[in-house]
Structure formats: structure tokens, C-alpha cells
DOLOTI-997695 format. One record per residue (C-alpha): residue in three letters; z, x negated, y; residue number from 1. Coordinates in steps of 0.05 Angstrom, whole numbers, plus 5000, padded with zeros to 4 digits. Example, Ala and Ser with C-alpha at 12.3 -4.5 7.8 and 13.67 -1.06 7.14 Angstrom:
<vopas>
<vopa nudren="ala" c3="5156" c1="4754" c2="4910" sekol="1"/>
<vopa nudren="ser" c3="5143" c1="4727" c2="4979" sekol="2"/>
</vopas>
This chain:
<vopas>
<vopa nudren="unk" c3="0631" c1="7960" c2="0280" sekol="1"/>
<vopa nudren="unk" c3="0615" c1="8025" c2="0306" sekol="2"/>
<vopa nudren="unk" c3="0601" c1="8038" c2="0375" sekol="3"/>
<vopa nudren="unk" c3="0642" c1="7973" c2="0387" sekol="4"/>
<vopa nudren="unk" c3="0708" c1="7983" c2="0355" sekol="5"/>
<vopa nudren="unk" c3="0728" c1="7969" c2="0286" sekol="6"/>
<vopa nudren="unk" c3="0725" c1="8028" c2="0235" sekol="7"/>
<vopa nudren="unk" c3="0798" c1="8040" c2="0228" sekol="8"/>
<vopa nudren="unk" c3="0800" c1="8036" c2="0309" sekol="9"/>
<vopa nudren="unk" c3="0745" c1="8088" c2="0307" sekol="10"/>
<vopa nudren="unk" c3="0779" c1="8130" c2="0251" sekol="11"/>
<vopa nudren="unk" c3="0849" c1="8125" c2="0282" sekol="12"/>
<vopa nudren="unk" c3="0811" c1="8158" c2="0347" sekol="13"/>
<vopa nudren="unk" c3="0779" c1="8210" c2="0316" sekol="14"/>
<vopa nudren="unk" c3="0844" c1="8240" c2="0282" sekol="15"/>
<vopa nudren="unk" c3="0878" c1="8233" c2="0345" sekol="16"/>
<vopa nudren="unk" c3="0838" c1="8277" c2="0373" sekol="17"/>
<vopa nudren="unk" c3="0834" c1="8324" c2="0318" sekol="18"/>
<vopa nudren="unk" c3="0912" c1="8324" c2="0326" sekol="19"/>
<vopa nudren="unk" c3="0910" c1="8334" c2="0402" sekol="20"/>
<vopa nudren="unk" c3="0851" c1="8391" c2="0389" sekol="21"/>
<vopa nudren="unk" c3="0900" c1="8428" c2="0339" sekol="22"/>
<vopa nudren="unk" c3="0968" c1="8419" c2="0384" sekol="23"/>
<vopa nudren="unk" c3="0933" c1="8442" c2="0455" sekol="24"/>
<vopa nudren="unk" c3="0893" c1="8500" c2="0423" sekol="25"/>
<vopa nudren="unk" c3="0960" c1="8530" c2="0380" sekol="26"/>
<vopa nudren="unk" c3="1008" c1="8511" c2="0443" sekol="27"/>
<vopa nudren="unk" c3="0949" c1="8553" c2="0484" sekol="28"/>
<vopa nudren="unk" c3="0949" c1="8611" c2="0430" sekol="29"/>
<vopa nudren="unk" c3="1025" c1="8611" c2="0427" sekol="30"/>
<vopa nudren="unk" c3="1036" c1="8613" c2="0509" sekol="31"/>
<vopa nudren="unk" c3="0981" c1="8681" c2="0508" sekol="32"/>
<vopa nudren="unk" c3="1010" c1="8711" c2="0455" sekol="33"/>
<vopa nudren="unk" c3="1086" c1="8693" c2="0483" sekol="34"/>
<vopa nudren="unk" c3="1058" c1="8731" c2="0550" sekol="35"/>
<vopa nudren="unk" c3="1019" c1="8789" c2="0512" sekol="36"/>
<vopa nudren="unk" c3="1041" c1="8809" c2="0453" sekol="37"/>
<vopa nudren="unk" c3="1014" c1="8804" c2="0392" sekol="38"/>
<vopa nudren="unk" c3="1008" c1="8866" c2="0379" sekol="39"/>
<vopa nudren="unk" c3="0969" c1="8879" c2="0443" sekol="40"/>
<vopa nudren="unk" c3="0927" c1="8824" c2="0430" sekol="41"/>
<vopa nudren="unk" c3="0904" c1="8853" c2="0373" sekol="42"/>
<vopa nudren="unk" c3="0890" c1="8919" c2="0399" sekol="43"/>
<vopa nudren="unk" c3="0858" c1="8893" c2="0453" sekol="44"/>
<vopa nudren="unk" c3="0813" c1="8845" c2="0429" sekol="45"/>
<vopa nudren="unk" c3="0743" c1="8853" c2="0432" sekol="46"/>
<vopa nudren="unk" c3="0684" c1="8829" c2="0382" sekol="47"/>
<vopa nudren="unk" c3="0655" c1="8778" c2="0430" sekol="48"/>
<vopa nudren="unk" c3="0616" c1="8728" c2="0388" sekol="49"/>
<vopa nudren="unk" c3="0631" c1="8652" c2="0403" sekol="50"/>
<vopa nudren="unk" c3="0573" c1="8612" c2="0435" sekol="51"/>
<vopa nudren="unk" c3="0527" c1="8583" c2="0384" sekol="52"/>
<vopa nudren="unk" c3="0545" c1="8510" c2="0419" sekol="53"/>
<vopa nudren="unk" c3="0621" c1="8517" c2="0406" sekol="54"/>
<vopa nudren="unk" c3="0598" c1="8498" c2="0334" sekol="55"/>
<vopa nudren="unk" c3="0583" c1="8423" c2="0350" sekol="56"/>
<vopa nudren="unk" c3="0647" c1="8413" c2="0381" sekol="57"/>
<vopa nudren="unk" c3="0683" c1="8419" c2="0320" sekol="58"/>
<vopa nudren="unk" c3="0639" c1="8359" c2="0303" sekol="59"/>
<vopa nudren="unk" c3="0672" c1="8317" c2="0365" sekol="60"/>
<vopa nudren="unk" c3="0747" c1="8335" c2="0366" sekol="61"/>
<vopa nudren="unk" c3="0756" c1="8316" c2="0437" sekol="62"/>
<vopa nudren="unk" c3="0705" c1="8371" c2="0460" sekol="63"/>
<vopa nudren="unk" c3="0740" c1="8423" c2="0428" sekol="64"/>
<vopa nudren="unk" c3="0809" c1="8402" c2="0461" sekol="65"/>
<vopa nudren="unk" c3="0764" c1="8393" c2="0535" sekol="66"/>
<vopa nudren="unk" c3="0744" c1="8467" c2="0523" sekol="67"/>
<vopa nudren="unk" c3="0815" c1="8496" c2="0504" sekol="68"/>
<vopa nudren="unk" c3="0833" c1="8459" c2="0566" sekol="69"/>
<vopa nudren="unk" c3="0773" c1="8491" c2="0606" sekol="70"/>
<vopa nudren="unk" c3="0802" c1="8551" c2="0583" sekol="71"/>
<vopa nudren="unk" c3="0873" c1="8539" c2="0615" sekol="72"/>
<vopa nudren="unk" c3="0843" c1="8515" c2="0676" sekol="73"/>
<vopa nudren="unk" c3="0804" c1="8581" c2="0688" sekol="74"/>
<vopa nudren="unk" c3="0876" c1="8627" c2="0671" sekol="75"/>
<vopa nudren="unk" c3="0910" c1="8593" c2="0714" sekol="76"/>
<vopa nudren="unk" c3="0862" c1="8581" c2="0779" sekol="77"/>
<vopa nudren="unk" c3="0825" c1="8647" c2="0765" sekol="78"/>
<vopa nudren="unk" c3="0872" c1="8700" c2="0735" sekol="79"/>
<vopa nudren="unk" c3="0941" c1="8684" c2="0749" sekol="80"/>
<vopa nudren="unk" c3="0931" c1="8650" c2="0819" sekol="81"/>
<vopa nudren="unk" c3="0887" c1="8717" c2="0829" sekol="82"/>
<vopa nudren="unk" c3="0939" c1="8756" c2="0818" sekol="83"/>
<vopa nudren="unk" c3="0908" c1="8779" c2="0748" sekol="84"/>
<vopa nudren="unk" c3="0949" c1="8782" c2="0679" sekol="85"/>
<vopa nudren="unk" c3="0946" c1="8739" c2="0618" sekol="86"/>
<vopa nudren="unk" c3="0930" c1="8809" c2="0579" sekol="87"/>
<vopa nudren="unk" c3="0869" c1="8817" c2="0633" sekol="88"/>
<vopa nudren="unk" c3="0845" c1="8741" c2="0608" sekol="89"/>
<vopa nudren="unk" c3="0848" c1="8761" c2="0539" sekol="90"/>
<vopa nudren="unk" c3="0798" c1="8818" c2="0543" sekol="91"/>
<vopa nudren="unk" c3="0754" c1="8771" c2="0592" sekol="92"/>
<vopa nudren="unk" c3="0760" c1="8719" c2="0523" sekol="93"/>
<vopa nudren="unk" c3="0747" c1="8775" c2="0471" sekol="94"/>
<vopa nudren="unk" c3="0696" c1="8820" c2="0507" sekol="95"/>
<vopa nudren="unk" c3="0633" c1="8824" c2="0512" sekol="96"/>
<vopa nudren="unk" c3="0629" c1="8854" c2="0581" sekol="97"/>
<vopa nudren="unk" c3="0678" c1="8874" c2="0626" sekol="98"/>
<vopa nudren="unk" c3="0670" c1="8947" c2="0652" sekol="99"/>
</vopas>
């Protein structure tokens, strides 16, 4: 047993979240590129580096899909209720700083 389930329980679990983290983070890409462009998401994006944690959520699959959901949370409640584009949230996601 691992932290009290059954192996396949534990398994089963760990690809369903790896299947939830890849669905919510290419719905989430799809929606910002539906709203930008990709063209202007290309040409826009910056060469911010990721944080050095976001490497150890790969490791837990339900982390990454908590942060892509993070992510949502602050377009919606910060940008868009703001009054702020989705192009606006791209650069704040790409870019180092904003000037």
C-alpha cells in the first residue's frame, strides 16, 4: 500500500491527474490564443524564465493543473474584471517586467 491505497488506486490517480493537467493547461492555451492571436502571441511574448519551483510540479500532476488554474483565476479577477485584455495578461505571463 502506498499512502493507504492500493497501487493501481494510486496509479489510476496519478494519471488522472496527468490527464486533467494536460486538458486544463491546452483548453487554457487554446482560450488565450482564441482571444489573441497567435500571431500576436508570438510577437509579443517575452523571455521571462519560469520559476525554478515550477519544476517539481511536473513531479505532482495535480500541482501543475492547481497552478494553470491559479493562472485563470488571476485573468479573470485581475485583468478582465479590471477592465484589462487577454493580450495585456500575456505580456504580464511572458515578461520580465512590465514598463
Amino acid at each position: 500500500m502506498i499512502v493507504g491505497m492500493f497501487e493501481q488506486d494510486f496509479i489510476a490517480i496519478i494519471l488522472f491527474g496527468i490527464i486533467l493537467n494536460f486538458i486544463f493547461s491546452f483548453l487554457f492555451g487554446w482560450y488565450l490564443s482564441f482571444n489573441i492571436g497567435i500571431q500576436e502571441m508570438m510577437m509579443s511574448k517575452g523571455d521571462k524564465k519560469q520559476p525554478s519551483w515550477m519544476i517539481f510540479s511536473l513531479i505532482v500532476p495535480y500541482v501543475k493543473m492547481g497552478i494553470t488554474l491559479y493562472r485563470v483565476t488571476i485573468l479573470q479577477l485581475y485583468f478582465l474584471n479590471q477592465g484589462l485584455s487577454h493580450k495585456d495578461f500575456w505580456v504580464y505571463l511572458t515578461q520580465e517586467n512590465n514598463n
